[in-house]
C-alpha atoms as one frame of an Amber mdcrd trajectory, in Angstrom:
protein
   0.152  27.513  13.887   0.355  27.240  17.412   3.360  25.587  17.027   6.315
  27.789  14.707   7.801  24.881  12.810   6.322  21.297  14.064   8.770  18.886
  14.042   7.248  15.386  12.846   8.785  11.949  13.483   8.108   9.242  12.127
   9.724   5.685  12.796   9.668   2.796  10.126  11.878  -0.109   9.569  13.227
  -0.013   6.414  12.393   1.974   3.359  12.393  -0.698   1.037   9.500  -0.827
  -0.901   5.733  -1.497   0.287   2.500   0.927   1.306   3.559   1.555   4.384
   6.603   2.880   3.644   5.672   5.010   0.845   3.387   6.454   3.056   6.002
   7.663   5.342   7.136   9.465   2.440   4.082  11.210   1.479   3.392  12.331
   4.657   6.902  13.723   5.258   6.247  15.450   2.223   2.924  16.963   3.541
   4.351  18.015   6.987   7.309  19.657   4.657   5.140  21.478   2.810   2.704
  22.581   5.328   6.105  24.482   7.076   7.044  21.683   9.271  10.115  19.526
   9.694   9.748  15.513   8.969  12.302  13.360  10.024  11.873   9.295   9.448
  13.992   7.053  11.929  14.533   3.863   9.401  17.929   1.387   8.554  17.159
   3.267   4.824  16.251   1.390   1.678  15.732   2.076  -1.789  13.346   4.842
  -0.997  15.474   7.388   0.793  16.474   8.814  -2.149  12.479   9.813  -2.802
  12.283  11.260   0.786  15.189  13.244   0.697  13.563  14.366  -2.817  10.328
  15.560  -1.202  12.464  17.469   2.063  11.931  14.661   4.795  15.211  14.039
   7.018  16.148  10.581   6.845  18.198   9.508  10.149  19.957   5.773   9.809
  18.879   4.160  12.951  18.034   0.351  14.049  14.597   0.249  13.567  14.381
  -3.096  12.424  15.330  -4.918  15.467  12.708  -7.210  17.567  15.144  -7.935
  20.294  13.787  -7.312  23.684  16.839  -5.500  24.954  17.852  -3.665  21.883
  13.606  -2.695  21.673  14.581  -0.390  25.099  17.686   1.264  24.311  16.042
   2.188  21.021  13.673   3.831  23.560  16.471   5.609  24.925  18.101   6.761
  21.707  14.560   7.838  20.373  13.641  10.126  23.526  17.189  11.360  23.378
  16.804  12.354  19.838  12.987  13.612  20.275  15.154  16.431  22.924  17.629
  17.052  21.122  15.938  17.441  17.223  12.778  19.489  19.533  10.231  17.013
  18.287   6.814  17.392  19.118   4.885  14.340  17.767   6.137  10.747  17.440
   4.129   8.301  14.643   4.918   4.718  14.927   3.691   2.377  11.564   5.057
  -0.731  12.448   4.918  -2.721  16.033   8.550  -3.487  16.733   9.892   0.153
  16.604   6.179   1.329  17.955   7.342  -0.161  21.448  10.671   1.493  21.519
   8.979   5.003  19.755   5.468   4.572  22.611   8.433   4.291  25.640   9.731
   7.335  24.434   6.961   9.154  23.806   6.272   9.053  27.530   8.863  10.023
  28.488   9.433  12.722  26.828   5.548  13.396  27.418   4.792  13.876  23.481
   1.691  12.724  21.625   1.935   9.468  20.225   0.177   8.050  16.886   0.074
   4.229  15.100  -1.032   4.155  11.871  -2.472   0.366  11.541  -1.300  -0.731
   8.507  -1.603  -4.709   8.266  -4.124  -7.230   9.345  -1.645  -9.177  11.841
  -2.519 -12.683  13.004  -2.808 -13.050  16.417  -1.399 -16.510  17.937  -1.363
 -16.470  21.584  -1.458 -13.708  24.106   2.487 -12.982  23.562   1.597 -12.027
  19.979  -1.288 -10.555  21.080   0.230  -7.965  23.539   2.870  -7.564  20.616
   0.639  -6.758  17.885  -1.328  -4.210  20.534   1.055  -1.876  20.487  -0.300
  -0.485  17.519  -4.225   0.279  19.361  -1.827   2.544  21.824  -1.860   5.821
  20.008  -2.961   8.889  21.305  -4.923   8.363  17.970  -4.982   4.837  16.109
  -5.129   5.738  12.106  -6.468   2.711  10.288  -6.288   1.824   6.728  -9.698
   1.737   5.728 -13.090   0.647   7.859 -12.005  -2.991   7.771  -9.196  -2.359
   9.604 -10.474   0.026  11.974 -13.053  -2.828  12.773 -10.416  -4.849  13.549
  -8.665  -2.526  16.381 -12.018  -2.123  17.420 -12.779  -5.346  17.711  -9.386
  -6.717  19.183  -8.574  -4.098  21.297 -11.398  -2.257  22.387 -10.044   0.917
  21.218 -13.356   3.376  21.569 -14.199   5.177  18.021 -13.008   8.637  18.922
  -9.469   7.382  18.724  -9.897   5.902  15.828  -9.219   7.837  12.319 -10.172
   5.921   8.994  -7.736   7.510   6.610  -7.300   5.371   3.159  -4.079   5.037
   1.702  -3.561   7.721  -1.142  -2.557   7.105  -4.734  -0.451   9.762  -6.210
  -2.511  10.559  -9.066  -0.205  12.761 -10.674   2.260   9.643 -10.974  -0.573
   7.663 -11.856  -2.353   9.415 -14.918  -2.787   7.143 -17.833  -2.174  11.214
 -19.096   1.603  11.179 -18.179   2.782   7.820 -18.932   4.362   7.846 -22.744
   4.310   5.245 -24.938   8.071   4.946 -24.426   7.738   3.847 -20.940   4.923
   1.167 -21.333   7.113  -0.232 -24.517  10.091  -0.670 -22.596   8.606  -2.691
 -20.195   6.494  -4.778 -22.479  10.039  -5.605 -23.880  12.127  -6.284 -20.472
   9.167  -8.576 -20.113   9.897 -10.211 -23.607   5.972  -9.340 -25.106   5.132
  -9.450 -28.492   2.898  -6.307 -29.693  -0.443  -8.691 -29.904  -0.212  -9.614
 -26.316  -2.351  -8.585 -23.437  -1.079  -8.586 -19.716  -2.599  -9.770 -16.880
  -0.866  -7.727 -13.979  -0.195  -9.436 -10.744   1.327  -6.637  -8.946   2.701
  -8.093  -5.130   5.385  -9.000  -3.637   6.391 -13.077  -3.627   5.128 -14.094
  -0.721   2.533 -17.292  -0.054  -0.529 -15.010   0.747  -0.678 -13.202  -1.883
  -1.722 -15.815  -3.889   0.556 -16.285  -6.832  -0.230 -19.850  -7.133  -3.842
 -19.272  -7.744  -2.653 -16.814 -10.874  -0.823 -19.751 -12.062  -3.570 -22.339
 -11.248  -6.291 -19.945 -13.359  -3.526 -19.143 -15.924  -3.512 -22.933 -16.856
  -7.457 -22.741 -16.850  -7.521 -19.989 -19.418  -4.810 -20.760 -21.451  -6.536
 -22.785 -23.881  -9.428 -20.340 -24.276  -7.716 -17.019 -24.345  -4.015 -17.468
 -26.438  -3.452 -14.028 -26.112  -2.566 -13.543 -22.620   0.458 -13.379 -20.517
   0.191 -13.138 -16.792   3.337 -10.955 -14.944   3.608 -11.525 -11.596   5.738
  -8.411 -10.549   7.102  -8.514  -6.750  10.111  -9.202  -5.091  10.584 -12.373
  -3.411  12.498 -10.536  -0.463  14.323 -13.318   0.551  11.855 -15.959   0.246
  13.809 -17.852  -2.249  11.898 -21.189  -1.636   8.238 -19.856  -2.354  10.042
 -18.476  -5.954  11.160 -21.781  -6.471   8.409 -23.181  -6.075   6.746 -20.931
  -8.270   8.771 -21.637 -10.763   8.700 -25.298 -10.758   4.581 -24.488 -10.199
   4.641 -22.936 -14.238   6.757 -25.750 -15.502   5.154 -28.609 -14.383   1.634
 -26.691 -16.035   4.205 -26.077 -19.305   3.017 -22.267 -18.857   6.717 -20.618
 -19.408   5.359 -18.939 -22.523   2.103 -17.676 -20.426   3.314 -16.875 -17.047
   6.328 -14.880 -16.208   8.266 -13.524 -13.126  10.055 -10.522 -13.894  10.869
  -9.301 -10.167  10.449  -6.067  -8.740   9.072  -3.268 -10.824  10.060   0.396
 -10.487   7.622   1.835 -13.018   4.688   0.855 -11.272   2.218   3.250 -13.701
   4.083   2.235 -16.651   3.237  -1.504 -15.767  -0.422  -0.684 -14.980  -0.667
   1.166 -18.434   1.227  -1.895 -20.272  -1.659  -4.113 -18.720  -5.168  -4.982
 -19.840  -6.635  -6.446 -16.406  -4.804  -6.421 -12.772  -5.526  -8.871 -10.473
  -4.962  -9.015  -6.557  -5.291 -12.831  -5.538  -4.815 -12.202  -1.864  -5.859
 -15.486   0.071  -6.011 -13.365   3.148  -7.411 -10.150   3.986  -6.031  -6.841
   3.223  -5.800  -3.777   5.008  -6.293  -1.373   2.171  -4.811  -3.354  -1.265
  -2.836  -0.121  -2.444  -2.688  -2.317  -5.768  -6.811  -2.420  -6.385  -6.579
   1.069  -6.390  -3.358   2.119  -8.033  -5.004  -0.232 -11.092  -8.048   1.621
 -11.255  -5.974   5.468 -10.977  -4.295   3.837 -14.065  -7.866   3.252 -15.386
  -7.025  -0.577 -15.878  -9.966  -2.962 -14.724  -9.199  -4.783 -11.622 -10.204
  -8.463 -10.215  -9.625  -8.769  -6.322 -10.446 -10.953  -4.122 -13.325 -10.223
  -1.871 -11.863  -9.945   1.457 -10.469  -7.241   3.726 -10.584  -4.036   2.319
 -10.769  -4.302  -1.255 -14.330  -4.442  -1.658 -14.089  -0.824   0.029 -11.950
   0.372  -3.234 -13.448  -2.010  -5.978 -16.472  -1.580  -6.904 -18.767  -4.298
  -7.847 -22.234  -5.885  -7.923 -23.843  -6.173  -5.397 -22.476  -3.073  -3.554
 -23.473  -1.290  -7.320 -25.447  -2.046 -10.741 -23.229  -4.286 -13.079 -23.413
  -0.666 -15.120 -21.422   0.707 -12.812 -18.735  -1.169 -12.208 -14.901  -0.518
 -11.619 -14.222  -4.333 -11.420 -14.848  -7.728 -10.363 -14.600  -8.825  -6.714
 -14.262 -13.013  -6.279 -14.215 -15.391  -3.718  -9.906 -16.205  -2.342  -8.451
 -19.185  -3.490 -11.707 -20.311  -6.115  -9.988 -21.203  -9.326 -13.396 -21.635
 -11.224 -14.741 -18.300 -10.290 -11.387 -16.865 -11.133 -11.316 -18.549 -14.565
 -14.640 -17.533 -15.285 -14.256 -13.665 -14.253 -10.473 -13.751 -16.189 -12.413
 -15.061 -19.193 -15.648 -12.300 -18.681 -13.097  -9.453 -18.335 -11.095 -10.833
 -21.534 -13.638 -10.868 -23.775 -14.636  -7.349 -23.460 -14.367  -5.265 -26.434
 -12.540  -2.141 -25.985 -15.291   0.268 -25.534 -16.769  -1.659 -22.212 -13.366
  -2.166 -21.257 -12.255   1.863 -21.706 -15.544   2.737 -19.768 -14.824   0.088
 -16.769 -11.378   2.551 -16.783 -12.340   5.982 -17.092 -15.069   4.727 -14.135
 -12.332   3.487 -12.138 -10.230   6.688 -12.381 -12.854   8.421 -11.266 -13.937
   6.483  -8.248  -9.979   6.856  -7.106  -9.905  10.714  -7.759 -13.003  11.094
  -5.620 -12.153   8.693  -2.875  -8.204   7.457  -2.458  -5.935  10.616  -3.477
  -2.859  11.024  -1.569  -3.368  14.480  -1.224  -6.788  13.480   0.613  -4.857
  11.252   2.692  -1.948  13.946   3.418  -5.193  16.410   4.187  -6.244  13.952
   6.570  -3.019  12.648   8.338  -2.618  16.491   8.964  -5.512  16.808  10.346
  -5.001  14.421  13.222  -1.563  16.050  13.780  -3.436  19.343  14.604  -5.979
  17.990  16.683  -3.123  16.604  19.088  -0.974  19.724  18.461  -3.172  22.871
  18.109  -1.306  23.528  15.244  -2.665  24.225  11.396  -0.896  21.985   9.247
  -3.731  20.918   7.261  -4.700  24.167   5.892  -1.608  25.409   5.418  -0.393
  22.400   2.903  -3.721  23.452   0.889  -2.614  26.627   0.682   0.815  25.697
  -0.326  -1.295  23.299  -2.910  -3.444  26.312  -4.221  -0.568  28.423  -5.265
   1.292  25.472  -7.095
């Protein structure tokens, strides 16, 4: 390495649960065990535990805060701490702390990445120039090829500063191989299942665009034709007590409290992939990369997503591939009859199409959407800007594992 020990920060708001977060994780992970030091400036969260577990530095620090003044003596406090902790790379992956983290980057003249993360609506040139921030890198990562269209596109940002780098799936965590029995029947009994019920897995936090009312809406459409079924919608609401409620009141009023259940947020992601029989992302707006889609498919669990953003990137489905070789169903956002028609296809499968829809799936997310691939990658752009040799020393430090 050029560089003895790089020293890797990354900011992030909180480290509360969500892709982007857990990505800050795995990388600090990666730069750890590629002989470099990762520290993550974040207000914490249920997750620090995990990055203190993999050797990543957690420092407490207000990275949550969108107020104008606060945004520039963050600045301050970052380029201070850049000096004084010898860092030699700053990566932002969210826009409010990117401002402070891009003033103090330079400063202190250090190379600057963004990974891109969401698909952020732009109202206005004030949340425009906001949102920008993250096209400012010294190299923009994006998500997947939607969303580096969309920086493109947007900002103008020229291709050789863009790096398409998928969000990985641990796929040691998610092995169909490594989750026991025990697990999966423990949840299937927080959730209150009998043992002749099949799940459909809504796996997203409670929030209006990920489209928990249209899981209802085709819940009520099936329920008559497939008695069977329960649909868990697994997320936290975060706050947003009101769309809950709503929810709620949504399954009453259809008399679906037998077929439909909210059970909050789920630790044992796997576990809940492995106690399921279909997943289903009902995003009514685009997403970057839909870490679900492919966490489903790892777990070798069929998957219906909606057709938009970046999911038809990870699913795969006619007409991108023959019906043969399928890993799922993609369908149009927000179109109840297509939904109750694909819910009621993927149903009726008997459990030899259905097991070879999985073991396709699992391999299409080995191949393509590993973390360690995405680690490999996010290394690699760290080298480019720092003549160091990160990347092939974490596969070296994976090779004698």
């Amino acid at each position: 390495m050029g560089l003895k020990r790089p020293t890797i920060l990354q900011i992030i708001p909180e480290l509360a649960t969500g892709g982007a977060e857990l990505s800050a994780i795995e990388i600090a992970a990666a730069v750890v065990r590629a002989g470099g030091r990762a520290i993550v400036l974040s207000e914490g969260g249920r997750m620090a535990d995990r990055l203190a577990a993999v050797g990543g530095e957690l420092m407490i620090f207000p990275a949550a805060t969108k107020n104008p003044l606060k945004l520039l003596a963050n600045a301050t406090a970052i380029e201070r701490i850049a000096h004084q902790e010898n860092v030699d790379l700053i990566h932002a992956r969210s826009r409010a702390p990117a401002w402070s983290a891009l003033i103090a980057a330079r400063r202190a003249k250090l190379p600057f990445v963004t990974t891109y993360h969401g698909i952020y609506n732009e109202k206005g040139r004030a949340k425009r120039l906001y949102n920008s921030v993250m096209a400012r890198g010294n190299i923009v990562i994006a998500n997947s090829r939607y969303t580096a269209d969309i920086v493109k596109t947007r900002y103008a940002t020229p291709e050789d500063r863009i790096r398409v780098i998928y969000r990985g799936v641990d796929l040691d965590a998610f092995d169909p191989a490594v989750v026991s029995p025990e697990r999966v029947k423990k949840l299937r009994d927080q959730w209150g299942l009998t043992s002749n019920q099949r799940v459909v897995l809504h796996a997203a936090r409670l929030t209006t665009w990920k489209g928990q009312g249209d899981v209802i809406a085709a819940a009520a459409r099936i329920r008559d034709k497939i008695r069977d079924c329960v649909f868990i919608l697994a997320g936290d609401a975060q706050g947003r007590d009101d769309y809950r409620g709503m929810l709620l009141n949504q399954i009453k009023n259809a008399g679906l409290e037998d077929v439909v259940r909210l059970v909050g947020h789920v630790d044992d992601i796997p576990a809940a992939f492995a106690a399921a029989h279909l997943a289903f992302v009902a995003s009514i707006e685009p997403e970057a990369f839909g870490r679900a889609a492919a966490e489903a498919q790892a777990m070798a669990c069929p998957v219906i997503s909606t057709n938009i953003g970046a999911p038809p990137e990870t699913v795969l489905a006619p007409p991108r591939v023959a019906a043969k070789d399928r890993t799922g169903w993609l369908v149009s956002p927000g179109d109840i009859d297509s939904y109750e028609t694909v819910l009621i296809d993927a149903l009726s499968l008997d459990a030899l199409a259905r097991a070879e829809i999985g073991a396709r799936a699992r391999s299409h997310v080995t191949d393509m959407f590993s973390s360690l691939e995405m680690q490999r990658r996010t290394l690699a752009v760290y080298d480019e800007l720092l003549d160091t040799s990160m990347q092939p020393a974490l596969t070296i430090a994976i090779k004698k594992l």
